[in-house]
C-alpha positions in Angstrom: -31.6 -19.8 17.9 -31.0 -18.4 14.4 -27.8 -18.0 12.5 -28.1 -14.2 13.4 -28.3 -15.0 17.2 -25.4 -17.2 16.9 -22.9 -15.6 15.9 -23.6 -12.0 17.7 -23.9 -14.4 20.7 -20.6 -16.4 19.5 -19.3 -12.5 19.1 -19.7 -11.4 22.3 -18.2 -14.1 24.4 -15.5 -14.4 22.1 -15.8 -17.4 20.8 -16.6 -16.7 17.8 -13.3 -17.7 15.0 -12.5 -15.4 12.5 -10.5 -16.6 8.8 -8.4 -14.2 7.3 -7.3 -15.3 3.9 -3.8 -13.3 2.9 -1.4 -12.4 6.0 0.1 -9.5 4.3 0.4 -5.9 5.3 -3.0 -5.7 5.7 -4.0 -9.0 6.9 -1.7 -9.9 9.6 -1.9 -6.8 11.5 -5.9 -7.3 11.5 -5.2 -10.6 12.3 -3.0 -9.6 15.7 -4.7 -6.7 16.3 -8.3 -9.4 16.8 -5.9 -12.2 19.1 -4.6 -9.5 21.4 -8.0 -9.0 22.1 -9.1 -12.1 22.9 -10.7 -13.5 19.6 -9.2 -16.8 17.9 -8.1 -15.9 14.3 -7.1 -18.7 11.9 -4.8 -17.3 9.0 -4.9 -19.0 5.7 -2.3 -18.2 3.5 -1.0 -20.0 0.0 2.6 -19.0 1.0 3.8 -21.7 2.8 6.8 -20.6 4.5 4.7 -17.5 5.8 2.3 -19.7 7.4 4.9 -21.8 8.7 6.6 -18.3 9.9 3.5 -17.5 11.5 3.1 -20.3 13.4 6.5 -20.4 14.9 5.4 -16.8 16.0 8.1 -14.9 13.7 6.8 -11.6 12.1 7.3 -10.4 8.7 5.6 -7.3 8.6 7.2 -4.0 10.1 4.0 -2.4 11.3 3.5 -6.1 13.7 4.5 -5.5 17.3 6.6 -8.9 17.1 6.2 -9.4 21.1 1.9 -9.1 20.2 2.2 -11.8 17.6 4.9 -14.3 19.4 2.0 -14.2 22.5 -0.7 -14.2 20.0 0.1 -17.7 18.9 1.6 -19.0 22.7 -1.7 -18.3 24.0 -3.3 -20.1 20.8 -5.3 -17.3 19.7 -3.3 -16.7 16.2 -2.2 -19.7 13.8 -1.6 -20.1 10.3 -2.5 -22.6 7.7 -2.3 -23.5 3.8 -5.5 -25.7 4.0 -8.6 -23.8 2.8 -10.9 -26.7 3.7 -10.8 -25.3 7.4 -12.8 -22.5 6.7 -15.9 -24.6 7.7 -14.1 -24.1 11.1 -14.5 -20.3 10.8 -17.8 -18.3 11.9 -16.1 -15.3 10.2 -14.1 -14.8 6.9 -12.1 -11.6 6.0 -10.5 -11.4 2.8 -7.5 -9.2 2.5 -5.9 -10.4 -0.6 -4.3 -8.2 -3.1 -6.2 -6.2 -5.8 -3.6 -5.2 -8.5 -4.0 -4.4 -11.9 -3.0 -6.1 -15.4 -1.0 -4.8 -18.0 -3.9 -2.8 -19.6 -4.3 -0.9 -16.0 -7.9 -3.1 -15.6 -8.5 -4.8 -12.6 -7.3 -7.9 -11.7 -9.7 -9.9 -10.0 -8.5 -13.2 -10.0 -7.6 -13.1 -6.3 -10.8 -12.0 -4.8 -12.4 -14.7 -7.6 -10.3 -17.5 -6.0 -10.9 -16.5 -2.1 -14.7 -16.3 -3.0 -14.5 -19.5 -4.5 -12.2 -20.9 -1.5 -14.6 -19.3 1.1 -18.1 -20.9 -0.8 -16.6 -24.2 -1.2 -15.8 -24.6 2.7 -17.6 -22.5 4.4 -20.3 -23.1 6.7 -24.1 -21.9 6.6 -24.3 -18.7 9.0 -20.6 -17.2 8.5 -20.2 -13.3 8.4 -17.8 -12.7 4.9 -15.7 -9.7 4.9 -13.4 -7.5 1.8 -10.5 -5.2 2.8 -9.1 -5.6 -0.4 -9.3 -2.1 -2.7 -11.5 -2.8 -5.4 -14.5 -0.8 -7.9 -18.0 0.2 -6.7 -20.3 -2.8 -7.0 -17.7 -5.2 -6.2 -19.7 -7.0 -3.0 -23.0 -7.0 -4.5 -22.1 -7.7 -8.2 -19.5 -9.7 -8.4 -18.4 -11.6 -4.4 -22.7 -12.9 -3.8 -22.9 -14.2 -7.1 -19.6 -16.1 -7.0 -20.3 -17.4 -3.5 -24.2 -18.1 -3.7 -23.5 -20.4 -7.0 -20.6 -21.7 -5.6 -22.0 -22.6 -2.2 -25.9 -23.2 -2.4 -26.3 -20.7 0.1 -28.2 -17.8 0.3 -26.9 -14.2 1.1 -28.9 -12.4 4.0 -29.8 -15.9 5.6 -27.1 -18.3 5.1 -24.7 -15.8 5.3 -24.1 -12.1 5.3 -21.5 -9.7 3.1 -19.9 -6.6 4.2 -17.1 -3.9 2.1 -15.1 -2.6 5.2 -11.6 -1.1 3.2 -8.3 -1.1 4.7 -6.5 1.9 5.6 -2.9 0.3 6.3 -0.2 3.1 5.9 2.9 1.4 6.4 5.2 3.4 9.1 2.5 5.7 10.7 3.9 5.9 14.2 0.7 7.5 15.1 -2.2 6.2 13.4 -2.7 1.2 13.2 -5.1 -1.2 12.9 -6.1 -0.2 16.2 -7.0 2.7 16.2 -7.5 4.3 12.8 -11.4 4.7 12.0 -12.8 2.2 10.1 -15.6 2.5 7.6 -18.1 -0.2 7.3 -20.4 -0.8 4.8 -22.8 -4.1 5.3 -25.5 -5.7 2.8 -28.3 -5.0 5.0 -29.1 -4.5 8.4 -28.4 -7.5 10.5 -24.9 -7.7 8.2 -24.4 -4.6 9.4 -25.0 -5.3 13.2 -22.9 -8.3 12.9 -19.8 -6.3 11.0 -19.9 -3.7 13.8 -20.3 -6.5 16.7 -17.1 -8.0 15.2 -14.9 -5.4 14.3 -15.7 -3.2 17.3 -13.9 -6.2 19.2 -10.5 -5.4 17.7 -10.9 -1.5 16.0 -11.6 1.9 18.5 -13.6 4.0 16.0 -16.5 2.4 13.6 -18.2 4.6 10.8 -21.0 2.6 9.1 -22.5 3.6 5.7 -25.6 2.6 3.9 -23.9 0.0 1.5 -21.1 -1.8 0.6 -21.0 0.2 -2.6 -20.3 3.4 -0.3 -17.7 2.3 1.2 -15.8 0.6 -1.9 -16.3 4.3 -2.9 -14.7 6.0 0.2 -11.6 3.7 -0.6 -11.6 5.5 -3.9 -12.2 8.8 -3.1 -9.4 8.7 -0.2 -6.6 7.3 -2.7 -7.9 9.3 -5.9 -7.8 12.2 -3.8 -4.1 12.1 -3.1 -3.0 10.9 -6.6 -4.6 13.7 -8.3 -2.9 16.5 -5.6 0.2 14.9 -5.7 0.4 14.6 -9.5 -0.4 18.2 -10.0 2.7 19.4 -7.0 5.2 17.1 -9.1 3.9 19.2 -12.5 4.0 22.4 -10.4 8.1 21.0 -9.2 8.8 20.9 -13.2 7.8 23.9 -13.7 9.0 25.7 -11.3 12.3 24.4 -11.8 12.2 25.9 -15.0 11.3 29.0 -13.3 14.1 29.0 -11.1 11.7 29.0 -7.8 12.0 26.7 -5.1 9.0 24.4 -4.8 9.6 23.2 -1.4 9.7 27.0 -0.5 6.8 27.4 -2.0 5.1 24.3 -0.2 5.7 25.6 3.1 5.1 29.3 2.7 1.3 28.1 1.4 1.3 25.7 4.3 1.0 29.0 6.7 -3.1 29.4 5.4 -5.2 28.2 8.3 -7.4 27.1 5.8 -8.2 25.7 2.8 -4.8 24.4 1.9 -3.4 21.1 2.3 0.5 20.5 1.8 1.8 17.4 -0.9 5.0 17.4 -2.0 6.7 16.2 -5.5 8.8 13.4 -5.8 10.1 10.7 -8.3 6.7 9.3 -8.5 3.6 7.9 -6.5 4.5 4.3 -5.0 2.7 1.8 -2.5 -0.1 -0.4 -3.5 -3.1 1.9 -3.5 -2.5 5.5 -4.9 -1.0 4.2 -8.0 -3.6 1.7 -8.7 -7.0 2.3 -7.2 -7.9 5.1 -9.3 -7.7 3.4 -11.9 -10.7 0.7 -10.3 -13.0 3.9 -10.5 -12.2 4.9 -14.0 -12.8 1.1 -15.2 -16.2 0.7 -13.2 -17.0 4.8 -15.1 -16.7 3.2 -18.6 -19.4 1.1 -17.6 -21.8 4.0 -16.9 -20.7 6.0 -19.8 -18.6 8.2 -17.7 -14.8 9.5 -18.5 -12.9 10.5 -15.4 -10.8 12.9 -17.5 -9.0 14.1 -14.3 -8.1 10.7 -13.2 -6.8 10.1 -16.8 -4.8 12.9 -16.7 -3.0 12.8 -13.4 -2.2 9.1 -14.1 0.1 10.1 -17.0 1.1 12.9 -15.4 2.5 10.3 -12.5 3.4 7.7 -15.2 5.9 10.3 -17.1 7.1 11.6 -13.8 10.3 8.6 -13.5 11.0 9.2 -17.2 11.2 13.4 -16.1 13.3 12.4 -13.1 15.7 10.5 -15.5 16.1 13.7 -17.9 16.8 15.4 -15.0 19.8 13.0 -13.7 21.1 13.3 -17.1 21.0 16.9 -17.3 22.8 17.5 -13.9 25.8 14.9 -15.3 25.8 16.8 -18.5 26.4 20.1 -16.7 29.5 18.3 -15.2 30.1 17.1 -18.8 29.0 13.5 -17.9 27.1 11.5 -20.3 24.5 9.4 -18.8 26.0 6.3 -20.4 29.3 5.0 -18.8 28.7 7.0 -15.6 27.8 5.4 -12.0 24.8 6.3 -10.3 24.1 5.8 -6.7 20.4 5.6 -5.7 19.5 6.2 -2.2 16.5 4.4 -0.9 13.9 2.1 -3.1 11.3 2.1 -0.9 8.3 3.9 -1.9 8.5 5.9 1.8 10.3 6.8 4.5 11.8 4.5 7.0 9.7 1.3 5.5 11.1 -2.1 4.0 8.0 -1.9 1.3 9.5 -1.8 -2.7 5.7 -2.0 -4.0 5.3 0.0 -7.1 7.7 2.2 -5.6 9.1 5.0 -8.5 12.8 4.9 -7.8 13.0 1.6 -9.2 11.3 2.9 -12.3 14.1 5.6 -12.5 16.8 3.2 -12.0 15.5 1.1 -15.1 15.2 4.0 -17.4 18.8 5.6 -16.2 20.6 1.7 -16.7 18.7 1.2 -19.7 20.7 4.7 -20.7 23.6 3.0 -20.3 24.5 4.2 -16.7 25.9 1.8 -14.0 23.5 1.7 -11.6 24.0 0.9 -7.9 21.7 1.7 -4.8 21.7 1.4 -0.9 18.3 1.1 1.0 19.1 -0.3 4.9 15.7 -1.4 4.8 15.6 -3.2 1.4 19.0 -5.3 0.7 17.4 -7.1 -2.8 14.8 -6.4 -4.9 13.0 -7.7 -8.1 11.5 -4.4 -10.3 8.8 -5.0 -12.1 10.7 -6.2 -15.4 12.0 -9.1 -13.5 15.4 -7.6 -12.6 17.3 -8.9 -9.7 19.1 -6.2 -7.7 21.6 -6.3 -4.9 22.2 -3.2 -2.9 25.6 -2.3 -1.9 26.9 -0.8 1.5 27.1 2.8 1.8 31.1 3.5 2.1 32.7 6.7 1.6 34.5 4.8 -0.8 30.9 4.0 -3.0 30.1 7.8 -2.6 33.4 9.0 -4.1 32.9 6.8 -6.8 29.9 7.2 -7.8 29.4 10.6 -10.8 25.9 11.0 -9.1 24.1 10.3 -6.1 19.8 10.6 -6.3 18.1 10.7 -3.1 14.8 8.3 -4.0 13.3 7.8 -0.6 14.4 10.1 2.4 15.2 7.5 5.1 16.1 9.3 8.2 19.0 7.0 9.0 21.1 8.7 6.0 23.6 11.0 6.8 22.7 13.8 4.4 25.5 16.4 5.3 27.9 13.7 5.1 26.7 12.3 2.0 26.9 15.7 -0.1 30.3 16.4 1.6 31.7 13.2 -0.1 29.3 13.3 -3.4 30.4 14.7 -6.5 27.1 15.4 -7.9 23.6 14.9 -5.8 19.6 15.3 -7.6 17.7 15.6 -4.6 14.2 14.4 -5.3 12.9 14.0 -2.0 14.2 17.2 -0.5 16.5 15.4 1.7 18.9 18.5 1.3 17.5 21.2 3.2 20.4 23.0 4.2 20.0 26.6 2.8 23.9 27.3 1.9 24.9 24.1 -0.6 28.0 24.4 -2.6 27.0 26.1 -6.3 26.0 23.5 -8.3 26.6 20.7 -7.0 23.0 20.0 -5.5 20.4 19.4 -7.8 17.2 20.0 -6.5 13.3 18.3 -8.0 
């Protein structure tokens, strides 16, 4: 029996183990959504108190049914572990590590380098390898074979197979998980590809195979390009109308009414979470290569980059029209994470405003009931305070940042002095003149 034979046979009498390097947002859920079904997953992870967390059968990630992964690991299908050297106990390895970018907005591929490296240097001869991470076209074939064939000795399509199947994790989608959300799967070659869909049709409803990995790393793209480019140009559309004294939201949902050919996005403070920010900008670094600008990409980056600097102007201007300087008054932010109803901070744009308005010389104070501390990306340490009557009174300005559906709008503007409403929290049509500043 051949490698090939082993593992589809290993696959369907789940047997087979599957390695997930990174137990994040994206990881962990995979990894639960495989032991519920049956399959043994071992989670490797350089954080030690996660794994340690993990094992005890204590979640970390909101979008984990906690009861699913406390019976995941009673029933021994889910543990956790800091030792690489056990991926030669793996038939399967999944990489779901993160993808950010450096300073100079290039990839940073240091973390897929490392689980590559990891993965070749333990693994066995016949294991199935796996990305999820977000990365350029030409990522599997280019750089991940290269990396593991040196590494390991082996050779790809007979000592082991390679497969680009992206994540599509949106943190606090009641409707849409792991489960169930189509997956796209793009294999190098065809038996990579019979394996991929043999395994991942074990844990995920709805499979979509391309013709190559290179495909799918471009779906990935397209998706997330796709939203930062239509949600930069609605935030440039909220300036301006502003200016023109129309109401954008207005505006938004009267288009919404088209049956066709329209798709509703609406401004904000900025474009947070860890894909639409960043994986644009994986496509415009693989372009240079071919000679190829991506002017709109370009463009709409900016536009998003300048939108917390705008959204600081526009806090100052509302305090000046209560002849408030920004410097020496107290601002209350409402909500740092970059959604709705989640605990995730990552890349989120209402901590970008809150630098730019203390670096003003504002006090700055906010209140997220999902978020009670968080680090910005300058290092910053900050403590959220409780949301008192008290706080709002004192406070020259409150900024909604993120609309949580916990807060109390009504309540909130009742008490408030001053309120710029970024996130359209304020809907009520009748709000005392000018006292509500809307994006």
């Amino acid at each position: 029996m051949n490698y090939k034979q082993q593992i589809l046979e290993k696959i369907n009498n789940n047997s087979i183990v599957v390695g997930i390097i990174g137990l994040g947002y994206v990881g962990l859920p995979l990894a639960v959504a495989f032991a519920k079904n049956g399959i043994a997953v071992l989670g490797f992870e350089k954080n030690q108190s996660k794994a340690a967390m993990i094992n005890e059968g204590k979640n970390y990630v909101s979008d984990v049914n906690p009861q699913e992964l406390l019976l995941a690991v009673k029933n021994k299908k889910l543990s956790a572990t800091c030792e690489f050297s056990r991926i030669k106990e793996c038939d399967a390895v999944i990489l779901c590590v993160p993808t950010p970018l450096d300073k100079f907005k290039k990839p940073d591929m240091s973390f897929i380098e490392t689980a590559c490296i990891e993965t070749a240097h333990n693994m066995k001869p016949g294991t199935f390898i796996s990305l999820e991470s977000t990365t350029y076209p030409t990522t599997t074939e280019e750089f991940m074979k290269p990396i593991i064939e040196r590494e390991s000795g082996l050779k790809e399509g007979m000592d082991f197979w390679l497969c680009f199947s992206p994540e599509r994790v949106d943190p606090g989608n009641k409707e849409y998980h792991t489960e169930n959300t189509p997956k796209v799967i793009g294999a190098l070659g065809e038996d990579a590809k019979e394996i991929a869909l043999a395994l991942y049709g074990k844990a995920i409803q709805y499979l979509y195979p391309v013709s190559t990995p290179r495909a799918a790393e471009m779906v990935k793209i397209l998706e997330n390009t796709y939203r930062l480019v239509n949600i930069s140009l609605i935030n440039e559309l909220a300036l301006l109308a502003g200016k023109m004294n129309i109401n954008i939201w207005e505006v938004i949902e009267a288009a919404k009414t088209k049956p066709f050919g329209f798709q509703a996005f609406y401004p904000g403070p900025g474009i947070g979470g860890h894909c639409i920010p960043l994986d644009p900008f994986y496509l415009e670094y693989i372009a240079k290569g071919f000679n190829f600008d991506l002017s709109m990409i370009e463009t709409a980056g900016r536009i998003n980059n300048l939108q917390p600097y705008r959204m600081m102007n526009k806090i100052s201007y509302a305090l000046n029209r209560y002849s408030k300087p920004l410097r020496g008054s107290t601002v209350l932010f409402l909500g740092v994470a970059y959604k709705p109803d989640i605990d995730d901070p990552r890349e989120s744009p209402a901590l970008l405003v809150m630098h730019e308005v203390a670096k003003k010389g504002a006090h700055v104070l906010y209140h997220d009931p999902y978020i009670p501390e968080v680090v910005d990306d300058y290092g910053k340490e900050w403590v959220g305070v409780e949301l008192t009557d008290e706080i709002i009174e004192k406070a020259d300005c409150v900024v909604f940042t993120t609309n949580h559906s916990c807060f109390d709008v009504d309540h909130i503007v009742e008490k408030a002095k001053l309120v710029v409403d970024l996130r359209n929290a304020v809907k009520r049509v009748h709000i005392e003149d000018g006292k509500v500043f809307k994006l």
